[in-house]
C-alpha positions in Angstrom: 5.9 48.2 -67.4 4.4 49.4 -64.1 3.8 47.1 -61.5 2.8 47.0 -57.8 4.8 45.1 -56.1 4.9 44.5 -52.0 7.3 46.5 -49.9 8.9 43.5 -47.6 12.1 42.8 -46.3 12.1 40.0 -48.6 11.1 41.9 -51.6 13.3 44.5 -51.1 16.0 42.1 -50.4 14.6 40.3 -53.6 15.6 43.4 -55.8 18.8 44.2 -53.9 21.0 41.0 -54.2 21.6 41.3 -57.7 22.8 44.6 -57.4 25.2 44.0 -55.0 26.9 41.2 -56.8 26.9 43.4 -60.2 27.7 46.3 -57.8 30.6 44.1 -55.7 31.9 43.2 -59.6 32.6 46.8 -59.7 35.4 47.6 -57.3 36.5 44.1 -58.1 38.0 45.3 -61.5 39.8 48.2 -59.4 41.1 45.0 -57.1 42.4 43.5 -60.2 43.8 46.6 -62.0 45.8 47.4 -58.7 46.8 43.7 -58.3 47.6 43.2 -62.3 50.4 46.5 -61.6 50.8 46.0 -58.3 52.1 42.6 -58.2 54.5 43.6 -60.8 56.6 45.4 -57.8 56.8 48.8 -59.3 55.3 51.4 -57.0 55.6 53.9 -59.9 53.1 52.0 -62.3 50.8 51.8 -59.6 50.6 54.9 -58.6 50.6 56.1 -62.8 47.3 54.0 -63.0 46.0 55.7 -59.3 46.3 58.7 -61.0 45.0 58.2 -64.5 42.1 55.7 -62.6 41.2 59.4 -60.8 41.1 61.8 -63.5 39.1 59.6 -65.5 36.7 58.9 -62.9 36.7 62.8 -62.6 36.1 62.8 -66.3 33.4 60.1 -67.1 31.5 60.4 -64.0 30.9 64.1 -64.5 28.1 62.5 -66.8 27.2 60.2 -64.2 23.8 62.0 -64.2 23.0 59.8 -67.1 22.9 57.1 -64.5 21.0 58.7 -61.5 18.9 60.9 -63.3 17.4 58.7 -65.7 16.7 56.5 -62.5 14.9 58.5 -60.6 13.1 59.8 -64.0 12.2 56.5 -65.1 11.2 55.3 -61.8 8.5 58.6 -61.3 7.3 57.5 -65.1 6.4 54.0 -64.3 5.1 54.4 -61.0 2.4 57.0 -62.8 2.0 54.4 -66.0 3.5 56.4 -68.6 4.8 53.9 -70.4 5.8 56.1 -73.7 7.9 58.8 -71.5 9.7 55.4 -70.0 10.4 54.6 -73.8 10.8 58.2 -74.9 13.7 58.6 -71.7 16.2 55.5 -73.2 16.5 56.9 -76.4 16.9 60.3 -75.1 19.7 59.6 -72.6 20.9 56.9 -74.9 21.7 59.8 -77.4 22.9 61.9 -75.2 25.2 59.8 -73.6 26.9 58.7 -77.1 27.4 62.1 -78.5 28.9 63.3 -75.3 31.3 60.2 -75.1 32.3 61.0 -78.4 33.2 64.5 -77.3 35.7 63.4 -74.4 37.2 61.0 -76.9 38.2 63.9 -79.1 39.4 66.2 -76.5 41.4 63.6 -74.6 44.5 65.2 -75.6 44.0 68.7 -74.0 42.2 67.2 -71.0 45.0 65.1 -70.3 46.9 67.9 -70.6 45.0 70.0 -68.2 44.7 67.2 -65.8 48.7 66.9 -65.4 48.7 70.7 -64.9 46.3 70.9 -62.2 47.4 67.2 -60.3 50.6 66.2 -58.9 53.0 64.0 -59.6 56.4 63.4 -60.6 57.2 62.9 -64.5 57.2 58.7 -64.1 53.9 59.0 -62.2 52.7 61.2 -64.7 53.9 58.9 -68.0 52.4 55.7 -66.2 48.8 57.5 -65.7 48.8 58.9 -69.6 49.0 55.4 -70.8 46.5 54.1 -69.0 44.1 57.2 -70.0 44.9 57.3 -73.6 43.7 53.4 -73.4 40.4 54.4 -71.2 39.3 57.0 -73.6 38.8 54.8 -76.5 35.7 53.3 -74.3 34.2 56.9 -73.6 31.2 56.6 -76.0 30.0 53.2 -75.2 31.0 54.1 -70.9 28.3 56.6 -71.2 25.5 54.6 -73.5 26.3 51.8 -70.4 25.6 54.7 -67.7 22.3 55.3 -69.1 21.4 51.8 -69.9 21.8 51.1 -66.4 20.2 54.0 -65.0 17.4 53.2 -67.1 17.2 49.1 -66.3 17.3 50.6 -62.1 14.8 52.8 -62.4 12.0 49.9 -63.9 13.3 47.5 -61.1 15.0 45.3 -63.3 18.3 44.8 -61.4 18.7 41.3 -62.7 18.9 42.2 -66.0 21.3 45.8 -65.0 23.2 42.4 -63.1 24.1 40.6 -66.2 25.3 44.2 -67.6 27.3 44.8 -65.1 28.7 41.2 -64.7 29.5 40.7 -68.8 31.1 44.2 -68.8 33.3 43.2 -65.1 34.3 39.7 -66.4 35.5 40.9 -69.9 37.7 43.9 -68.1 39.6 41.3 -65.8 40.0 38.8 -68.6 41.6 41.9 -71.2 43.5 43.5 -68.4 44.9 40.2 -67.5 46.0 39.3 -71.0 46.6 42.8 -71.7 49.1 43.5 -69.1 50.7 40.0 -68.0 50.5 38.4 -71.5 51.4 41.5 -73.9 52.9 43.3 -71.4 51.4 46.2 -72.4 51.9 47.7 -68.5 49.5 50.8 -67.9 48.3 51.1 -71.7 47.2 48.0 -70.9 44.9 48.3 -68.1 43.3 51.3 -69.9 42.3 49.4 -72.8 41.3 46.8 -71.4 38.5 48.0 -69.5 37.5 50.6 -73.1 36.8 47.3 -74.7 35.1 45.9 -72.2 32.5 49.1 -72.2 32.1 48.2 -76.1 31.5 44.3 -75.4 28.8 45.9 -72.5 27.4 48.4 -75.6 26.5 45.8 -77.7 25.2 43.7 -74.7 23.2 45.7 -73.3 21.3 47.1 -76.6 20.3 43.5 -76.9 18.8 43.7 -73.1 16.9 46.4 -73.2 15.1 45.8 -76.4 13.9 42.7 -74.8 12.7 44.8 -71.6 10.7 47.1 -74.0 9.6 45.1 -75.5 11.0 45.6 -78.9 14.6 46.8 -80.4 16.1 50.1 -80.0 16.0 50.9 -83.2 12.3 49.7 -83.7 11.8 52.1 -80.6 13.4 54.9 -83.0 11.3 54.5 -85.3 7.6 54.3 -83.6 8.1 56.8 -80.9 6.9 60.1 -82.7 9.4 62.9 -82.7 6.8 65.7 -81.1 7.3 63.2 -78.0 11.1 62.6 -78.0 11.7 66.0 -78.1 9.0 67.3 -76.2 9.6 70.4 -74.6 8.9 70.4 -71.2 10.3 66.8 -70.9 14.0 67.8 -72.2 13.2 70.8 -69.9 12.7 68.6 -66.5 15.7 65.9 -68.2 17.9 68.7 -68.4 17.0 70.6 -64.9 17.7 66.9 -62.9 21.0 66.5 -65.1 22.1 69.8 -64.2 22.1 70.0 -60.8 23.3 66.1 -60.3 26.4 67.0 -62.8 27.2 70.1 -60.7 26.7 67.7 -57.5 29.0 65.3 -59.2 31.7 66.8 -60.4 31.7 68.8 -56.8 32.1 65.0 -55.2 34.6 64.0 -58.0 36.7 67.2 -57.0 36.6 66.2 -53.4 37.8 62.9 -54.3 40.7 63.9 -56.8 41.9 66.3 -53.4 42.0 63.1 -51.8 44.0 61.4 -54.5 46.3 64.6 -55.5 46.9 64.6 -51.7 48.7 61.3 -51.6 50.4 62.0 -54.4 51.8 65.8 -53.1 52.9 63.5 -50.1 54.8 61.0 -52.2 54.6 58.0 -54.3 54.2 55.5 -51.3 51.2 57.8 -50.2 49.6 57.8 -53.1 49.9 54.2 -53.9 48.8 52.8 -50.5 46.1 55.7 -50.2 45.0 53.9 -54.0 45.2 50.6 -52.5 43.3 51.4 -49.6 40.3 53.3 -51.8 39.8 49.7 -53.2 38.5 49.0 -49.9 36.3 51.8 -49.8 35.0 51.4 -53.0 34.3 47.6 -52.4 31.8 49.5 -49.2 30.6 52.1 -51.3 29.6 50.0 -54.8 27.6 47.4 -52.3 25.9 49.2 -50.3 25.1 51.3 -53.0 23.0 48.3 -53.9 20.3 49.3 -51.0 20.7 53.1 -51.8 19.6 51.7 -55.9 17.0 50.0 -54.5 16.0 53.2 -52.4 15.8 55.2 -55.4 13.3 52.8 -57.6 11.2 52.1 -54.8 10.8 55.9 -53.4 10.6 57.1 -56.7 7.8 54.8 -57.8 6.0 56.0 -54.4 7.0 59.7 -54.8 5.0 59.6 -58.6 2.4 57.9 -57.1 2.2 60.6 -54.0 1.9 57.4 -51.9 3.4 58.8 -48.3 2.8 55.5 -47.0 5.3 53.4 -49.3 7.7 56.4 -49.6 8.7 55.7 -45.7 8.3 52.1 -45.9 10.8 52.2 -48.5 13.3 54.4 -46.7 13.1 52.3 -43.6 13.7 48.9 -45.0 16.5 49.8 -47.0 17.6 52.1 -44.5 17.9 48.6 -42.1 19.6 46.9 -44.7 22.0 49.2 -45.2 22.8 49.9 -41.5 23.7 46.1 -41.1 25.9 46.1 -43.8 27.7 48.4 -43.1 28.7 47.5 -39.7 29.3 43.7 -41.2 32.0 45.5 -44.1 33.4 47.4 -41.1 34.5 44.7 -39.3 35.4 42.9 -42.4 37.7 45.2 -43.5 39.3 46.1 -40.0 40.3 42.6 -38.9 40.8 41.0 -42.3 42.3 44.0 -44.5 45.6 43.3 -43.6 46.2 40.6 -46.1 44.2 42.0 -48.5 47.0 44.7 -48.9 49.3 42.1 -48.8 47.7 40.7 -51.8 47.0 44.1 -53.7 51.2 45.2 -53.5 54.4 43.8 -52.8 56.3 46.9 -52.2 56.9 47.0 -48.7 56.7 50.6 -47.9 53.5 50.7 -49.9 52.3 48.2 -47.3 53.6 49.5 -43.9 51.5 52.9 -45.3 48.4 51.4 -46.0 48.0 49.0 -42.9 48.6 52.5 -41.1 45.8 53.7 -42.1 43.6 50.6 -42.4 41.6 52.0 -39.5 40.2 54.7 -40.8 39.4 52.5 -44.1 37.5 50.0 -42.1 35.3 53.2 -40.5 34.1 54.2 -44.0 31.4 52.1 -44.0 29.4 53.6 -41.4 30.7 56.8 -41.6 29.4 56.8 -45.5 26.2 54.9 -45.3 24.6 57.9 -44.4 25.0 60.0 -46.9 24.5 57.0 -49.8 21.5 55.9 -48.7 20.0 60.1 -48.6 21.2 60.1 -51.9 19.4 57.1 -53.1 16.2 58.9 -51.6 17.4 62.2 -52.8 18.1 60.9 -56.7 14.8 58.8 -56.4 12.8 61.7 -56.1 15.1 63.8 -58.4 15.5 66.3 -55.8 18.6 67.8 -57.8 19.0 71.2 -56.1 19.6 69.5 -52.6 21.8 67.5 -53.8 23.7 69.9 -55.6 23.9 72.4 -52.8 24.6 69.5 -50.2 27.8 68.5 -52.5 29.2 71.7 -53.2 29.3 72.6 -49.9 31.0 69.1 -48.1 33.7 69.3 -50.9 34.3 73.3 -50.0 34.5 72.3 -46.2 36.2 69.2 -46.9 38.7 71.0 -48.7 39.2 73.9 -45.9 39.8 70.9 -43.4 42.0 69.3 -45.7 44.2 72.7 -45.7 44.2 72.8 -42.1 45.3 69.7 -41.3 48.3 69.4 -44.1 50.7 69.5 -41.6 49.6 66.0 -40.1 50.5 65.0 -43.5 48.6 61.5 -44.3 46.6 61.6 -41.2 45.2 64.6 -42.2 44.4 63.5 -45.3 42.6 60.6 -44.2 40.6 62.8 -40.9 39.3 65.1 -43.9 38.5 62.2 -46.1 36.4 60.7 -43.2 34.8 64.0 -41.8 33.6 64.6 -45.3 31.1 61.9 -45.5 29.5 63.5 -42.5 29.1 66.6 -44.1 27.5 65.6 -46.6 25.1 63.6 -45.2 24.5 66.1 -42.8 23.4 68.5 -45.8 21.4 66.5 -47.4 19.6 65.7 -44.0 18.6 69.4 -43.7 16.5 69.0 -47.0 14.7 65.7 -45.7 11.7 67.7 -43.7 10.5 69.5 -46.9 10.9 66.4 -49.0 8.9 64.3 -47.0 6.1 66.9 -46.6 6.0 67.4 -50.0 5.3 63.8 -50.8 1.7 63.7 -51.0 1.6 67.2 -52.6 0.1 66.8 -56.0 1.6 70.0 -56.8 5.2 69.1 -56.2 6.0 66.5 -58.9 7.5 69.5 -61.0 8.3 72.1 -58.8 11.8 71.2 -57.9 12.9 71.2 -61.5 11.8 75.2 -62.2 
């Protein structure tokens, strides 16, 4: 599976674009949710499915690790030709994945619960976002499968194959919330399932794919990879050290952004729905440029297993470019165009005087976050897990103290915290960068991090 490929703008821009469009596919099912309820005029709805969207973001994506580990994981095992361990890693995360998506499905009653104790909102809010998670949590087992699928497709380079993925699983969740919610009028409920059987259709998809990547089926796979190897020892070891420290890192991030959402919501129901509508915008940033941090993370990780110095800052830099323009292009996107947008997204009026309010500091996302999601790229890429952990943890805590401070600005605040925290945490992360890239061309650093 290992390949040397040239590190050009045009290669690197080669492996990016389909990422972006499976990654711009993303937020555009958020667009659609919010539009599907949003349109319907009832500020209520839409803020029950900003909620329920948040805590099962918070929920699912504390397993995101089965995405950005296995990335930087798989990438380190091509780029020093171990093509078994690349093999051995699908079936392991696979496994993984499905058992703890089964888990989540039978405790979504007491974490549902335990959500609506710890976030506001009033009892209508609250009914609204239960629908719509009691729909999501019938996907939870094939969502996580789909995490490590991709993570796995990323980390060999094959982003047009994690693009089809993405694109089958994007298209069937606006065609089933559509139906769902307009045509059955099944309201919040609706939204919620349709996106869990859209993970299922993306299941089933994407077993197909990566069989034909390795070359052979999964369960063929199963069968020939000796069991000494799938469970070796010091592999589970290094799978798990990664995993921890990106899931502690993640659900610190996934804190920090349920403050944000709980903070609208403690303000009012025309906070938290134009703060939801205006986090489509941000996400729209976040999920395509993502595309160059992705690409960051293949292409330093093959270059970190290979202790190849060279490459490793090649790679940073050309992404790092790509990124940089972006951003400034979404920026001014988003400041001089987002108006109707949010028009289009809600027809409650109040909802819209709130969120063209704050457009501003929407439209500065992009470069204010670029930063810190392209060092996490780089960071994930060469599975540096404790910097990233440490650099979450402690934006989240500082972004929470600012958030505390500035309550009495009331949405404002909330969205000068919001911004300042992106800052922080690039500004962590950046304080780990020196040792990485001495460590680089270390032959004795490949497992030193994960002890």
């Amino acid at each position: 599976m290992n390949s040397t490929r040239p590190l050009t703008r045009a290669s690197v821009f080669a492996q990016s674009w389909p990422i972006m469009l499976g990654q711009a596919s993303v937020p555009l099912v958020g667009i659609v949710d919010t539009a599907v309820i949003g349109r319907t005029g009832d500020a209520v709805a839409l803020a029950g499915v900003a909620l329920g969207a948040t805590i099962i973001n918070l929920v699912f994506w504390t397993f995101g690790f089965l995405r950005m580990g296995m990335t930087g994981l798989t990438a380190q095992a091509n780029g020093s030709d171990d093509r078994r361990e690349v093999e051995a890693l699908l079936l392991r995360s696979l496994g993984i994945g499905f058992a703890l998506g089964l888990l989540i499905l039978a405790l979504s009653i007491p974490i549902s619960q335990l959500a609506f104790t710890v976030l506001s909102g009033s009892d209508a809010v609250q009914g609204d976002a239960g629908d719509y998670m009691e729909g999501r949590f019938y996907g939870a087992p094939a969502a996580l499968a789909v995490y490590a699928m991709n993570g796995w497709l990323l980390g060999l380079g094959r982003t047009r194959e994690a693009l089809a993925l993405q694109i089958v699983m994007n298209l069937a969740n606006i065609a089933l919330d559509v139906w769902f919610v307009w045509g059955l009028e099944m309201g919040a409920y609706g939204v919620g399932l349709g996106t869990a059987c859209a993970e299922w259709i993306a299941l089933a998809l994407g077993i197909i794919i990566v069989g034909r990547v390795a070359g052979t089926s999964v369960l063929s796979l199963a069968r020939t990879i000796p069991r000494p190897l799938l469970l070796d020892r010091e592999q589970l070891l290094q799978l798990f050290a990664v995993n921890r420290d990106i899931m502690i890192r993640t659900i610190a991030l996934l804190i920090l952004f349920t403050w944000f959402a709980n903070a609208g919501a403690r303000i009012g129901a025309e906070a938290l729905a134009a703060n939801h509508v205006l986090l489509q915008f941000i996400n729209v940033a976040a999920f395509v440029l993502d595309a160059f941090a992705f690409t960051a993370e293949e292409r330093v990780g093959q270059a970190y297993g290979a202790r190849d110095r060279k490459r490793f800052t090649r790679a940073i830099y050309l992404t790092g470019e790509f990124a940089l323009l972006a951003g400034i292009a979404f920026a001014a996107l988003f400041y001089f165009g987002g108006g109707a947008v949010i028009d289009l997204l809600t027809t409650d009026a109040a909802v819209r005087e709130e969120a063209r309010r704050f457009l501003p500091f929407a439209a500065l996302v992009p470069l204010l976050g670029m930063p810190s999601w392209m060092l996490d790229g780089i960071f994930i890429g060469t599975t540096r897990g404790r910097a990233l952990r440490n650099a979450g943890v402690a934006s989240t805590i500082l972004y929470i103290a600012l958030d505390y401070a500035l309550r009495p600005s009331g949405n404002l605040g909330v969205w000068i915290a919001i911004s300042a925290s992106y800052l922080l945490r690039a500004g962590g992360l950046a304080l780990y960068f020196p040792g990485l890239l001495k460590d680089v061309s270390s032959p004795d650093q490949k497992a030193k991090e994960q002890k």
